[in-house]
Backbone as XML, in Angstrom:
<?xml version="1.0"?>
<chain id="A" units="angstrom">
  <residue number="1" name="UNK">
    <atom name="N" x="113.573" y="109.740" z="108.310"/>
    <atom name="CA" x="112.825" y="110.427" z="107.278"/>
    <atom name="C" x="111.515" y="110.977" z="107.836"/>
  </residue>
  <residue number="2" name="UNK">
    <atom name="N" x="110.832" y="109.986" z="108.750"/>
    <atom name="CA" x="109.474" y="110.571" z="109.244"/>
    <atom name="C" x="109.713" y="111.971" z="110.025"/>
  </residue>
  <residue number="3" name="UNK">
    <atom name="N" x="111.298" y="112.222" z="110.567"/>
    <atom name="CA" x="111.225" y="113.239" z="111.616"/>
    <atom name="C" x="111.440" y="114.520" z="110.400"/>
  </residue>
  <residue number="4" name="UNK">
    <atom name="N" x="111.991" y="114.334" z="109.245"/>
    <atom name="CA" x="112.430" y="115.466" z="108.250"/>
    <atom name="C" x="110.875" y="115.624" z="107.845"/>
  </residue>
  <residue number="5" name="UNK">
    <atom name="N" x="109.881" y="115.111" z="107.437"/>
    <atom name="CA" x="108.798" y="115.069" z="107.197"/>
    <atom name="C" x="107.693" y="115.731" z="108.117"/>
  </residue>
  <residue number="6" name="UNK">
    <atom name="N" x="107.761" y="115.748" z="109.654"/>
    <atom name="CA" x="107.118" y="116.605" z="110.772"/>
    <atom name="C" x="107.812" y="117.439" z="110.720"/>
  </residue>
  <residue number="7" name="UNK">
    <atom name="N" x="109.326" y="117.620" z="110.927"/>
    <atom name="CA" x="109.417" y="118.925" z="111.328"/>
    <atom name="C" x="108.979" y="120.358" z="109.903"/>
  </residue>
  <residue number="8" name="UNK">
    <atom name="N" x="108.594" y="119.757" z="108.672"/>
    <atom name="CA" x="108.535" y="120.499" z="107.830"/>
    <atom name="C" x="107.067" y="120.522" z="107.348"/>
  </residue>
  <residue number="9" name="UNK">
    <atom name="N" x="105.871" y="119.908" z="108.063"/>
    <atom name="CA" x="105.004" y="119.270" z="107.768"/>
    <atom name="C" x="104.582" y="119.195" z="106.337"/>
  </residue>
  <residue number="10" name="UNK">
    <atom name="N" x="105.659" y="118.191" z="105.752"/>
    <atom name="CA" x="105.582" y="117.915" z="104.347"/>
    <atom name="C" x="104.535" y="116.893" z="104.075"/>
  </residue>
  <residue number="11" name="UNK">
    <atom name="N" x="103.426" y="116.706" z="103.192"/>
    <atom name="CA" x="102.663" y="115.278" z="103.212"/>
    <atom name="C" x="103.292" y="115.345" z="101.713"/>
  </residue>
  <residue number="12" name="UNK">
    <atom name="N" x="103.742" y="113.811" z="101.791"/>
    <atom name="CA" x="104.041" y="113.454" z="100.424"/>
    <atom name="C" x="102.840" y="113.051" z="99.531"/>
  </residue>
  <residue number="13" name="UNK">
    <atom name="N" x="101.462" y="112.945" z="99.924"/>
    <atom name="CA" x="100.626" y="112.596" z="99.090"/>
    <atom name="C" x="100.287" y="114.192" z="98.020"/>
  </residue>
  <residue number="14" name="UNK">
    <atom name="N" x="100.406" y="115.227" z="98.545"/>
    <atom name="CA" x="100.821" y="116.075" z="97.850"/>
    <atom name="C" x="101.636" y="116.852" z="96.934"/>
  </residue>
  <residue number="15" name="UNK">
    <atom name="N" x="102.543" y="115.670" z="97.018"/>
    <atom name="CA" x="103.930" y="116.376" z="96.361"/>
    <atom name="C" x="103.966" y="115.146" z="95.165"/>
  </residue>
  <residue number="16" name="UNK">
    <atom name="N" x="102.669" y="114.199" z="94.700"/>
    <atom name="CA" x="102.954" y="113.285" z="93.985"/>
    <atom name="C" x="101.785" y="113.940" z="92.588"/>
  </residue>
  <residue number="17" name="UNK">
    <atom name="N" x="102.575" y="114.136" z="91.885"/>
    <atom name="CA" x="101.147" y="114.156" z="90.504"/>
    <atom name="C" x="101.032" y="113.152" z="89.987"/>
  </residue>
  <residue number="18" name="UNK">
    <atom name="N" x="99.996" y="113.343" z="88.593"/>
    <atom name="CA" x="99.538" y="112.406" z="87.922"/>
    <atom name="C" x="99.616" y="112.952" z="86.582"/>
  </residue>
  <residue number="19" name="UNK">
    <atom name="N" x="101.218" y="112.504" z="86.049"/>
    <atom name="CA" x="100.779" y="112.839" z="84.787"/>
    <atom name="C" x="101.188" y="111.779" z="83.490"/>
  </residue>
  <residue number="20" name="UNK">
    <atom name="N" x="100.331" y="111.712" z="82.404"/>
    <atom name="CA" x="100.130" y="110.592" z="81.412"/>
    <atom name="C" x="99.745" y="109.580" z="82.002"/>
  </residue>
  <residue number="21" name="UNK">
    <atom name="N" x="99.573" y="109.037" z="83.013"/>
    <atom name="CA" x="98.967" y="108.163" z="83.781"/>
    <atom name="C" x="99.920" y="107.570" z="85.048"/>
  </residue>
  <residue number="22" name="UNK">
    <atom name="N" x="101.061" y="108.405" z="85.074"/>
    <atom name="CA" x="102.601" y="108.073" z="85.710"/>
    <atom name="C" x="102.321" y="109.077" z="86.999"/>
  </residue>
  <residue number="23" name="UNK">
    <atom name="N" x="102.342" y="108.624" z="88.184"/>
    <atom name="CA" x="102.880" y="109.110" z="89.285"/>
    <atom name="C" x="103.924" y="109.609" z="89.445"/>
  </residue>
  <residue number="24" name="UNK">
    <atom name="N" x="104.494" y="110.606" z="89.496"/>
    <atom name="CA" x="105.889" y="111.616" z="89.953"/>
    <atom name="C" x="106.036" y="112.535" z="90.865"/>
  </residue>
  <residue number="25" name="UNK">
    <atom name="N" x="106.964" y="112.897" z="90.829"/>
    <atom name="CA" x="107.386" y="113.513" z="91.829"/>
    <atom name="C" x="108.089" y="114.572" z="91.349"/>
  </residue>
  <residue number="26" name="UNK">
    <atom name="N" x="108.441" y="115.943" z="91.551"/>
    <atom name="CA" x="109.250" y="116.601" z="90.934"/>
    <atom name="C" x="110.702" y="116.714" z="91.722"/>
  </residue>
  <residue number="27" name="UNK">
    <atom name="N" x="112.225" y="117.023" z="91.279"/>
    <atom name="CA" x="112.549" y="117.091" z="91.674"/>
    <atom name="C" x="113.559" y="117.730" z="93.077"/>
  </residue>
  <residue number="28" name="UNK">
    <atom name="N" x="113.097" y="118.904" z="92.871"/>
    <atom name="CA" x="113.048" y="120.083" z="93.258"/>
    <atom name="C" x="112.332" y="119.802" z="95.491"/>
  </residue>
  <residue number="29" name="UNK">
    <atom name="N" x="111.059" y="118.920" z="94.698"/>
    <atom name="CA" x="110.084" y="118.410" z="95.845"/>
    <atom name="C" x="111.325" y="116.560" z="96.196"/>
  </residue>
  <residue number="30" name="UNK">
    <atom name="N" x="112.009" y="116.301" z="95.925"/>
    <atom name="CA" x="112.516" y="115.291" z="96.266"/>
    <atom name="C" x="113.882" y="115.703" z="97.151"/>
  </residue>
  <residue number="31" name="UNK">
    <atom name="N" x="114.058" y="116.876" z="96.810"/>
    <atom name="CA" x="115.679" y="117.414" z="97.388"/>
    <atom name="C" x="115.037" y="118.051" z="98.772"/>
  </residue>
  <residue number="32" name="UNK">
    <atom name="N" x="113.939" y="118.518" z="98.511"/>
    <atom name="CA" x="113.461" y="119.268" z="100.248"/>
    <atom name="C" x="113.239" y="117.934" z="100.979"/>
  </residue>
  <residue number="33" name="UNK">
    <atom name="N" x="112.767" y="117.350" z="100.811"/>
    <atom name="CA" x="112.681" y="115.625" z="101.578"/>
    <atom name="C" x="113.896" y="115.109" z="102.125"/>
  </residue>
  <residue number="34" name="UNK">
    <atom name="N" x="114.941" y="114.957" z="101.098"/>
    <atom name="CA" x="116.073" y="114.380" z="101.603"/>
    <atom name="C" x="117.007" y="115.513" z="102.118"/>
  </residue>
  <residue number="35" name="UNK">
    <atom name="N" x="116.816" y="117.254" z="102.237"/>
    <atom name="CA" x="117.688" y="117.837" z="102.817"/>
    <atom name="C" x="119.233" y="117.838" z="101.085"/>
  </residue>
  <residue number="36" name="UNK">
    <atom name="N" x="118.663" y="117.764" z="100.656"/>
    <atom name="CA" x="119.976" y="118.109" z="99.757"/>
    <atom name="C" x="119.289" y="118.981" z="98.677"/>
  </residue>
  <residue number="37" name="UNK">
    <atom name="N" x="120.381" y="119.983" z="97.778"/>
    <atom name="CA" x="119.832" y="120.441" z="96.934"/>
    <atom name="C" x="119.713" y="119.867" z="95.333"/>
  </residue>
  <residue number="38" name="UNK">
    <atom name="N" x="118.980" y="120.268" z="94.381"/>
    <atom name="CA" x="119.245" y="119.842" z="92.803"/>
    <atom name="C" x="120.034" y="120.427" z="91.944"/>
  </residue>
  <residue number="39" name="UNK">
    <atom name="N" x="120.636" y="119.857" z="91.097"/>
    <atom name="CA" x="121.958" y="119.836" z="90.360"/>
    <atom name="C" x="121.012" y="120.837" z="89.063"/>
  </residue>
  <residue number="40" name="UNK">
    <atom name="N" x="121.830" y="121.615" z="88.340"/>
    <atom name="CA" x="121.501" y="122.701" z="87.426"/>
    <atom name="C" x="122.387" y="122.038" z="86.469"/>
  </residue>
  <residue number="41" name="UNK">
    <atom name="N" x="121.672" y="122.367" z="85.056"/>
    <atom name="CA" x="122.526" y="121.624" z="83.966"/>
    <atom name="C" x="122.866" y="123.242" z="83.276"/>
  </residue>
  <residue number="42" name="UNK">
    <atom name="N" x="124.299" y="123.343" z="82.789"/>
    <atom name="CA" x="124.941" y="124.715" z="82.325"/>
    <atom name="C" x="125.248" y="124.444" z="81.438"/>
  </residue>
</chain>
């Protein structure tokens, strides 16, 4: 994971908000991390 993370110089402390008092993540920003894409609801 650290090498998917340099080669894209992703910092995850950026990709975390703050909202209602809940830390998240979006998911969109979770699929570039792991190399896969997000599912579309039709």
């Amino acid at each position: 994971m650290n090498e998917v993370i340099e080669k894209e110089k992703i910092k995850i402390e950026n990709l975390v908000y703050n909202i209602r008092g809940q830390q998240v993540m979006l998911d969109s920003d979770l699929a570039k991390l792991y190399g896969t894409e997000t599912k579309k609801n039709k």
